[in-house]
SEFI-252428 format. One record per atom (N, C-alpha, C): residue number from 1; atom name; x, y, z. Coordinates in steps of 0.05 Angstrom, whole numbers, m for minus. Example, Ala and Ser with C-alpha at 12.3 -4.5 7.8 and 13.67 -1.06 7.14 Angstrom:
SEFI-252428
   resi   name       px       py       pz
      1      N      264     m114      156
      1     CA      246      m90      156
      1      C      264      m66      156
      2      N      257      m45      142
      2     CA      273      m21      143
      2      C      258        1      157
//
This chain:
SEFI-252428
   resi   name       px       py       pz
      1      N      403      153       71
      1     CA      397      167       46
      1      C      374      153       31
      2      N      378      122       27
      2     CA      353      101       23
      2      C      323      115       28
      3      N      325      114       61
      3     CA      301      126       72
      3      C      283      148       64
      4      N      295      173       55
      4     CA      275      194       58
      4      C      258      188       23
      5      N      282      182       10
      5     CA      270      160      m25
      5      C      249      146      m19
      6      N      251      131      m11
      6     CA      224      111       m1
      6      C      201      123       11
      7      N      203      147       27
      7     CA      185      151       40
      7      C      166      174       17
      8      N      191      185       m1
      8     CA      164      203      m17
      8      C      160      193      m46
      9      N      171      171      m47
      9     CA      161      155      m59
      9      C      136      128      m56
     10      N      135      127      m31
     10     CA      107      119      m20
     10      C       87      134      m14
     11      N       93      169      m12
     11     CA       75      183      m12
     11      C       55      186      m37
     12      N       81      188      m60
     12     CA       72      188      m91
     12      C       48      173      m95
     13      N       60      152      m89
     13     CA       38      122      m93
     13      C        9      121      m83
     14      N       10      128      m62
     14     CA      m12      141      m46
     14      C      m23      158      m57
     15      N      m16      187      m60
     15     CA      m24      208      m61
     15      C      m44      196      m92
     16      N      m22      187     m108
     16     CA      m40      184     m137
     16      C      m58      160     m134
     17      N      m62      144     m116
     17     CA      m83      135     m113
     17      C     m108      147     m103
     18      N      m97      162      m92
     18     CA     m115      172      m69
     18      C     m136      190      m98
     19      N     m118      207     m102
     19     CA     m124      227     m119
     19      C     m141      220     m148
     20      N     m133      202     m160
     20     CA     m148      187     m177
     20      C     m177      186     m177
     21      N     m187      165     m143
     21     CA     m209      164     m136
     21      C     m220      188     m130
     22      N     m212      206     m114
     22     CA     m220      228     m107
     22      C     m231      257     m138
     23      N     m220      245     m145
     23     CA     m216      267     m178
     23      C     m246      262     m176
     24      N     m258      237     m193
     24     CA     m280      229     m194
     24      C     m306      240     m179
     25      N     m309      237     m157
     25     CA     m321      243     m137
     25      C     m324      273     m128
     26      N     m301      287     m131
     26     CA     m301      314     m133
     26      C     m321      325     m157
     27      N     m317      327     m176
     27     CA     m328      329     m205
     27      C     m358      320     m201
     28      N     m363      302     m191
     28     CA     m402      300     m192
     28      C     m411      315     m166
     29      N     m389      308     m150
     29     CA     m402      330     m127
     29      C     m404      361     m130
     30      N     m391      383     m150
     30     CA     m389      401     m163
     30      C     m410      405     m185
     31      N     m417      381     m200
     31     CA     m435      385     m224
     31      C     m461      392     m209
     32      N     m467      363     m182
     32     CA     m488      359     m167
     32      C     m489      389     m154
     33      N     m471      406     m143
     33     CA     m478      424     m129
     33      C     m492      453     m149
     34      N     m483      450     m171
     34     CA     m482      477     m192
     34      C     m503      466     m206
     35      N     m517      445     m206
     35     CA     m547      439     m223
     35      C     m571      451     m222
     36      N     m583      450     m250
     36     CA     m604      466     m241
     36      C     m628      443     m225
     37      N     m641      454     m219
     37     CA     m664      437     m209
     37      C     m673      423     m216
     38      N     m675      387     m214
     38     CA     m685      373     m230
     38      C     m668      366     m253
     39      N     m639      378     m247
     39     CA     m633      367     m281
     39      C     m624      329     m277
     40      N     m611      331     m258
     40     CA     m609      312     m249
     40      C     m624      290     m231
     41      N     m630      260     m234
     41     CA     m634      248     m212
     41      C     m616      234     m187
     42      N     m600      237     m187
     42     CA     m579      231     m170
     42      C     m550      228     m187
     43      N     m529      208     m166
     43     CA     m502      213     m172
     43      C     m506      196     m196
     44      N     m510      176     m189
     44     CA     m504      161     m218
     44      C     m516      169     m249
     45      N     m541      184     m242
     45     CA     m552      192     m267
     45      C     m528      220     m271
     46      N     m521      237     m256
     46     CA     m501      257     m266
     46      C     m477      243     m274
     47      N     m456      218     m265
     47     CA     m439      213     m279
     47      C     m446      198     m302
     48      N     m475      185     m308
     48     CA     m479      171     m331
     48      C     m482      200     m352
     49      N     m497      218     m348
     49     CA     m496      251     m368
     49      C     m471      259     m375
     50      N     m451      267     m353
     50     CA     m423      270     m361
     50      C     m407      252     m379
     51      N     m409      227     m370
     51     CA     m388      202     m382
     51      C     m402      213     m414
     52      N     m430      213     m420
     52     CA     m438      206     m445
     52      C     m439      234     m464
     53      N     m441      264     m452
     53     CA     m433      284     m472
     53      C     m408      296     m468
     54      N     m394      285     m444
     54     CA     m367      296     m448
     54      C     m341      279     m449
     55      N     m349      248     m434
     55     CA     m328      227     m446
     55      C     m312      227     m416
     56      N     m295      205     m415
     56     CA     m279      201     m387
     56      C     m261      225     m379
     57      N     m251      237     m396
     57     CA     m226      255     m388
     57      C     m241      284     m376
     58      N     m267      287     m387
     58     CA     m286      299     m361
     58      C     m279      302     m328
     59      N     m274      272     m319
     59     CA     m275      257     m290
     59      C     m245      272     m281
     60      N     m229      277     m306
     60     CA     m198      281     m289
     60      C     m196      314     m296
     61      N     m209      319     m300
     61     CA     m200      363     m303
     61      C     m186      370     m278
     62      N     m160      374     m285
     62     CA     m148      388     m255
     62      C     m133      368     m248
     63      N     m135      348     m254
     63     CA     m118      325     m235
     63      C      m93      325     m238
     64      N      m80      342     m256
     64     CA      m45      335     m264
     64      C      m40      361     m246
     65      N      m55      385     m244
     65     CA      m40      409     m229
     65      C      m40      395     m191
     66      N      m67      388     m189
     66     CA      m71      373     m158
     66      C      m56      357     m151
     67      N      m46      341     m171
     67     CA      m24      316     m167
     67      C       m2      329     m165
     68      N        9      350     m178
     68     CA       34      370     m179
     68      C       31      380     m148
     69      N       17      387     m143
     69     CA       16      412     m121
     69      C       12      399      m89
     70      N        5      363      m88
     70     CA        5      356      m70
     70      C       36      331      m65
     71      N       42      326      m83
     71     CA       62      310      m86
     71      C       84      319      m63
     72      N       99      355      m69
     72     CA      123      363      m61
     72      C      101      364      m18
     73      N       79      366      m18
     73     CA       69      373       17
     73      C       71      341       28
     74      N       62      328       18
     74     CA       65      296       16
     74      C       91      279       30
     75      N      100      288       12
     75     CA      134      275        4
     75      C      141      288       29
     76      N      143      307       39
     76     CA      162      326       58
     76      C      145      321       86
     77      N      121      326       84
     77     CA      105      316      109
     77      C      120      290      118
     78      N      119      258       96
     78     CA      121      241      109
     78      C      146      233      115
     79      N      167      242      103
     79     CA      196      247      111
     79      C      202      255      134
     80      N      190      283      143
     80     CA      192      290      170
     80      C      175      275      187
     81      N      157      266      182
     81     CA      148      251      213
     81      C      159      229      216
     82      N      172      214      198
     82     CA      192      190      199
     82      C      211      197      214
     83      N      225      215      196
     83     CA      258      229      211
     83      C      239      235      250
     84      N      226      255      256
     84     CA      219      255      277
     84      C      208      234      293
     85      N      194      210      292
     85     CA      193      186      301
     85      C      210      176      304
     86      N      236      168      277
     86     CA      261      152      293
     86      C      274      164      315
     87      N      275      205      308
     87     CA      297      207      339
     87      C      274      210      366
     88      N      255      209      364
     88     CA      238      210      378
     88      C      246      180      399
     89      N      256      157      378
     89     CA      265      130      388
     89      C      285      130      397
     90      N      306      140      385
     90     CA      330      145      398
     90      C      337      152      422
     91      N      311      167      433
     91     CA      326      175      462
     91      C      312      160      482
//
C-alpha cells in the first residue's frame, strides 16, 4: 500500500520540477515565436522585456492548470510501470 504513495508522490516532485523550469522556457519560446520583427534581440533580451513590463508571475501563466492536468497521467503512469516491473520479476 506504501508503494503506489511513494511512487506518485515522486512523480509530484518531479513533475513540479520539471514543470517549473519548463513554464519559463515555454513562455519566451511563445513570445519569441508571435514577435513582430525585430522587436526582439534574442532570448534573453525577450525575458529581460517581459520580467520588466509584466513582472515574474508573467513566466508562470498556465502553470497551476498544467501542474493539475499532468499530476493525475504522472502518478498513474509511474505506479503502473512499477506494479508491471515487479510482476514482470516475479516470474
Amino acid at each position: 500500500m506504501e508503494c503506489w504513495f511513494y511512487n506518485i508522490f515522486s512523480s509530484f516532485i518531479s513533475d513540479f520540477s520539471i514543470l517549473s523550469v519548463s513554464s519559463l522556457f515555454q513562455v519566451l519560446k511563445t513570445r519569441l515565436a508571435l514577435r513582430k520583427t525585430g522587436q526582439f534581440s534574442g532570448i534573453s533580451d525577450c525575458a529581460r522585456y517581459i520580467y520588466r513590463t509584466e513582472g515574474v508571475r508573467s513566466f508562470y501563466r498556465g502553470y497551476l492548470p498544467n501542474l493539475i492536468g499532468i499530476i493525475p497521467y504522472a502518478g498513474i503512469d509511474l505506479t503502473v510501470y512499477e506494479v508491471k516491473d515487479k510482476s514482470e520479476l516475479d516470474l
